[in-house]
PLY file of the C-alpha trace (Angstrom):
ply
format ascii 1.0
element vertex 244
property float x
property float y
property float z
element edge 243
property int vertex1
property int vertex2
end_header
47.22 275.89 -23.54
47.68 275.33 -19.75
44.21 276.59 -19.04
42.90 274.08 -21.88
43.93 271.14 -19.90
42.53 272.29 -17.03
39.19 272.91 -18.53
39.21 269.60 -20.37
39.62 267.86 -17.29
36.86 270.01 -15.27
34.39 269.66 -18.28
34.54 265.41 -18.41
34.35 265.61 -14.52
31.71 267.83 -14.46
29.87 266.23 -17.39
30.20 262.70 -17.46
31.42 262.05 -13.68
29.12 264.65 -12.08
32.28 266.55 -9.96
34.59 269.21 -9.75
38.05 269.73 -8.53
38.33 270.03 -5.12
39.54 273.36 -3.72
42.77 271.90 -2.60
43.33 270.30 -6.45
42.55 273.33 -8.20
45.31 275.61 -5.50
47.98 273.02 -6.13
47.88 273.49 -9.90
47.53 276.68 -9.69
49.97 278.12 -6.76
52.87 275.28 -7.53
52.40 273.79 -11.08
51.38 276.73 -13.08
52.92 279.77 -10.96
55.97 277.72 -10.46
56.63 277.30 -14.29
55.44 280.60 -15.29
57.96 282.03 -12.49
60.94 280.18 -13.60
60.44 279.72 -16.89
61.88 283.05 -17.77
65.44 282.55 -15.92
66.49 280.69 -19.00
69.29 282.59 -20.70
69.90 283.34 -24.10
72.02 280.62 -26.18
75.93 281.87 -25.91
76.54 281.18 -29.98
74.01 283.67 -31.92
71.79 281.14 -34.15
71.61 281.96 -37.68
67.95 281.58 -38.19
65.32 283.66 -36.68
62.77 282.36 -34.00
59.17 281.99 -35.33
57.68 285.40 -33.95
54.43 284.83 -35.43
51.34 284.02 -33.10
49.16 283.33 -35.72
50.64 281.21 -38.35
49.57 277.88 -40.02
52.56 275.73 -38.23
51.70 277.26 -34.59
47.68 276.42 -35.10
48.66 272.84 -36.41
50.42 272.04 -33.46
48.57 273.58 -30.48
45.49 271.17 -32.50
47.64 268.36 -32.30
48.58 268.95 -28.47
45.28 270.26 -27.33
43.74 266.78 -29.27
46.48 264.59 -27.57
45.27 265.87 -24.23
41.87 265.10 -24.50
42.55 261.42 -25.92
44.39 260.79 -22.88
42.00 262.14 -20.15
39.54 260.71 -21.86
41.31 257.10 -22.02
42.10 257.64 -18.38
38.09 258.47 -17.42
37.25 255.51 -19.45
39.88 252.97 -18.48
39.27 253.97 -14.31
35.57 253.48 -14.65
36.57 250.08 -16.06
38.13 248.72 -12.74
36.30 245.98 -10.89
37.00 248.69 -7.63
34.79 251.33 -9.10
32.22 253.45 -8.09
29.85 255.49 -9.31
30.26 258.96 -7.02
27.99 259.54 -4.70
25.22 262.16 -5.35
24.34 262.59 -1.96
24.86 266.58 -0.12
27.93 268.34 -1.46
28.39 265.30 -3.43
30.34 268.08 -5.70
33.37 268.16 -2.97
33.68 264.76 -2.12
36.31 262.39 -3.72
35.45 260.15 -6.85
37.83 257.94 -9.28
36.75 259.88 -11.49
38.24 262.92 -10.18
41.18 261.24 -8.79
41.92 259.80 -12.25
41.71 263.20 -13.83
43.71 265.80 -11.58
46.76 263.23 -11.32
46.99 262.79 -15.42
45.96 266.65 -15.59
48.89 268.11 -12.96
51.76 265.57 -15.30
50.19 266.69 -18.68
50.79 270.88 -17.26
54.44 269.12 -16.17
55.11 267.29 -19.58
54.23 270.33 -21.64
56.09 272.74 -19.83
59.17 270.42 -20.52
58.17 269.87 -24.32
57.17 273.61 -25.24
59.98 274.94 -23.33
62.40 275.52 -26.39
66.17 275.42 -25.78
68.36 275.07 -28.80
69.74 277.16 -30.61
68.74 280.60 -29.49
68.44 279.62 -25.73
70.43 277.70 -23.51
69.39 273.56 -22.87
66.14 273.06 -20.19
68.59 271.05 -18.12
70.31 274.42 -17.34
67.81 276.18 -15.75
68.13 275.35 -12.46
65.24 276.91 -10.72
62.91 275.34 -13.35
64.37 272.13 -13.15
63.42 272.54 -9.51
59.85 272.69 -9.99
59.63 269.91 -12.25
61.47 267.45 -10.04
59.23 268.26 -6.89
55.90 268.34 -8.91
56.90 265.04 -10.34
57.74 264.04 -6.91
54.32 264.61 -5.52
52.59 263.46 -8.69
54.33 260.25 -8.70
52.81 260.18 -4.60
49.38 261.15 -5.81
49.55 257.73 -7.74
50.84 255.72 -5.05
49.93 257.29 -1.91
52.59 255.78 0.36
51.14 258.42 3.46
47.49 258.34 4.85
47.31 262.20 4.59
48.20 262.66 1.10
44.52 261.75 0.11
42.74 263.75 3.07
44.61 266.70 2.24
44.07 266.33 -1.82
40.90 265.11 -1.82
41.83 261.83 -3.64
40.78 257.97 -3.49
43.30 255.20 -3.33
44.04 253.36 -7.06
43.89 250.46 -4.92
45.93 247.53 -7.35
49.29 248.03 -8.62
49.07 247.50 -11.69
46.69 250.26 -12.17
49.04 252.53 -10.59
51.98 250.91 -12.71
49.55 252.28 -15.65
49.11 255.51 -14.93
52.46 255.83 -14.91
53.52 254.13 -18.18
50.58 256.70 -19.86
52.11 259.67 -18.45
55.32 258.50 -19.76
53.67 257.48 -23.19
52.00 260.98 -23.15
55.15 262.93 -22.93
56.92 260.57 -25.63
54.29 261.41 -28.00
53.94 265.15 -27.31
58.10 265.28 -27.58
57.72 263.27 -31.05
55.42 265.86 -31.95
57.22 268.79 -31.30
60.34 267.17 -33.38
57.99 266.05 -36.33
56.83 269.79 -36.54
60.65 270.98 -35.85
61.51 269.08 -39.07
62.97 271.27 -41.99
61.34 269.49 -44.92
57.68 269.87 -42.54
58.65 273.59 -42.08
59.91 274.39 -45.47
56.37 272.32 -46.90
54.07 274.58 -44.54
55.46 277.93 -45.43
55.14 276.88 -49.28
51.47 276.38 -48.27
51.53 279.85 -46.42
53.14 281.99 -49.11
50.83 280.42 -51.75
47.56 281.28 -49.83
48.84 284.32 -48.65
47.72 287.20 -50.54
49.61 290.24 -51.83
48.90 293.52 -50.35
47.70 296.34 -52.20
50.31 298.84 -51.33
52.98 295.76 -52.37
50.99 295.81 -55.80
51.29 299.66 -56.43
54.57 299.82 -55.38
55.51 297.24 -57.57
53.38 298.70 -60.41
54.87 302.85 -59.45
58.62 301.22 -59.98
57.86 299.48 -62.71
56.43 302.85 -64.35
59.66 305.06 -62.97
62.15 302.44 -64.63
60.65 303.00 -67.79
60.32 306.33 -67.74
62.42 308.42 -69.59
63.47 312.21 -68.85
65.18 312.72 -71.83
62.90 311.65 -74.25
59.98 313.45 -71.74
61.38 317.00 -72.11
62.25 316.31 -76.32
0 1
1 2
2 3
3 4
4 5
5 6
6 7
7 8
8 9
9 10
10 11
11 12
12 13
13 14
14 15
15 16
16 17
17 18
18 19
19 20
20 21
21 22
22 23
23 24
24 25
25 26
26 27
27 28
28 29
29 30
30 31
31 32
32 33
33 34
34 35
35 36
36 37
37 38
38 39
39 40
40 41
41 42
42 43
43 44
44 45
45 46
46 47
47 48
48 49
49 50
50 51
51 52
52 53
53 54
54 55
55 56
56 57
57 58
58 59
59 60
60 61
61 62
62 63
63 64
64 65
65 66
66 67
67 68
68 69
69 70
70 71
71 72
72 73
73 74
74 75
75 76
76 77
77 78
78 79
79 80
80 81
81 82
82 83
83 84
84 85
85 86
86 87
87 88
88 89
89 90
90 91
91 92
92 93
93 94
94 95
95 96
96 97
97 98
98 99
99 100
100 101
101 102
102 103
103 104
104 105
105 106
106 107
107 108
108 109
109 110
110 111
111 112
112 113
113 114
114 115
115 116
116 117
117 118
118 119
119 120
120 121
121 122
122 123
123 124
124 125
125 126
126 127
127 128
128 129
129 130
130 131
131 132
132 133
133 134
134 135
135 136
136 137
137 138
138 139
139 140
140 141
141 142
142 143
143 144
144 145
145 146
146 147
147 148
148 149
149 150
150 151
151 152
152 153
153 154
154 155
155 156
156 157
157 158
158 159
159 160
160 161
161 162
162 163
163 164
164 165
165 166
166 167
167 168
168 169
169 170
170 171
171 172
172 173
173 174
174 175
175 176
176 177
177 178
178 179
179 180
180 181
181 182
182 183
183 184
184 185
185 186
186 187
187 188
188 189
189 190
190 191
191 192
192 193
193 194
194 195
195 196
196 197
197 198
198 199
199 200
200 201
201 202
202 203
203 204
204 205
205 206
206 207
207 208
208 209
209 210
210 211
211 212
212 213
213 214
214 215
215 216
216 217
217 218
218 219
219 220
220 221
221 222
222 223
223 224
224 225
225 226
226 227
227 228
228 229
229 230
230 231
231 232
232 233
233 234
234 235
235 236
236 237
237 238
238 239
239 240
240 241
241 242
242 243
C-alpha cells in the first residue's frame, strides 16, 4: 500500500505535470519515511491481557480487499484535489520544459511529495493496529520517534521557514498562507477520514455482515462433502444386522 501512494503520486506528476520526483524526494521517503516505519514498526509488543478473539490472518479476504479499495481510492482523491487545487493558484506555473526540465522543481511536484510523505505518515499511524492483541501505538517509543520527526520536517516542507530546505528538496515556496494553512487542514482531514474508515470497517455488525456474505459465497470443498457423506454412511451402518 506504501508503494501505491508513491506510484500514484509519480504517475499524476509524470502524466499530467510532466515531472518526476527529484532524487533527493524519492531518498527521503524511502531511507526515513518508509525504512523508518518498517524498522520500528515491529518493536511493538504483544498486548499483556490475551484477547479472546483471534486476529484476521487472512490476506485475501472480502473485508481486507474492501478496505485497501477504500484507502488506496482515498489517496488518489486527495492527490488529485491537491494537483488540481495548486494549479488553481493565481502564483502558478506551468513547469518548464526546457533541458532536464524532469529534475527541476514544479508546484506540481512540490504539491505532491509533501501530501505523499504525510499520507505514508497517516497510514502508518491508522494501519498500525494496537488493541487488543498488541500494546497502544503511543507505546512504542522508537516508532513514535519517527513519526514526530517526519511530521516535523513535513510540517517545514509546507512552510519553509529556512532558505535551504527547498535547495536541498527540490521544492518551490507555497508562497500565501493560507495555502499553506490548507495543506495542512487536508492532511489533517485525510487522516480523520482514513481513521473513520478503519473504525467503520472495525465495527462488529460490518464484520459480522461481511463474513455472512463470505460463508454464503464460499463454496464447500469436496473432501468436506465426502466426509460428511462417509460419516453419514458409518452412523447408519449396522454390524449386527451386517453379519445376520
Amino acid at each position: 500500500h506504501h508503494q501505491n501512494k508513491r506510484y500514484l503520486s509519480s504517475g499524476i506528476n509524470a502524466e499530467y505535470g510532466g515531472t518526476n520526483m527529484s532524487d533527493s524526494q524519492f531518498l527521503f521517503i524511502d531511507m526515513f519515511v518508509i525504512s523508518g516505519i518498517a524498522v520500528t514498526l515491529g518493536n511493538s509488543h504483544p498486548a499483556k491481557i490475551l484477547a479472546p478473539c483471534t486476529p484476521n490472518a487472512q490476506l485475501i479476504d472480502l473485508k481486507v480487499l474492501i478496505l485497501l479499495t477504500c484507502h488506496v481510492a482515498m489517496t488518489f482523491a486527495f492527490q488529485f484535489s491537491v494537483y488540481v487545487y495548486i494549479r488553481a493558484q493565481p502564483f502558478w506555473s506551468p513547469p518548464d520544459h526546457g533541458e532536464d526540465y524532469k529534475e527541476k522543481p514544479c508546484y506540481e511536484n512540490t504539491a505532491l511529495f509533501i501530501i505523499s510523505v504525510f499520507q505514508y505518515l497517516l497510514y502508518g499511524m491508522v494501519l498500525s493496529v494496537g488493541a487488543p492483541h498488541r500494546m497502544p501505538l503511543w507505546k512504542n517509543w522508537s516508532l513514535m520517534i519517527v513519526f514526530v520527526v517526519c511530521t516535523i520536517l513535513t510540517v517545514l516542507f509546507v512552510f519553509q521557514p529556512f532558505h535551504f530546505i527547498p535547495r536541498i528538496m527540490n521544492l518551490l515556496s507555497l508562497e500565501t498562507f493560507d495555502v499553506k494553512i490548507t495543506f495542512i487542514l487536508m492532511m489533517a482531514l485525510n487522516l480523520v477520514l482514513a481513521y473513520l474508515l478503519e473504525m467503520l470497517f472495525d465495527c462488529k455488525s460490518v464484520t459480522r455482515r461481511l463474513q455472512e456474505v463470505r460463508i454464503a459465497n464460499k463454496s464447500r470443498p469436496k473432501y468436506a462433502t465426502l466426509q460428511s457423506e462417509w460419516n453419514n454412511l458409518y452412523s447408519n451402518f449396522n454390524v449386527k444386522n451386517f453379519y445376520s
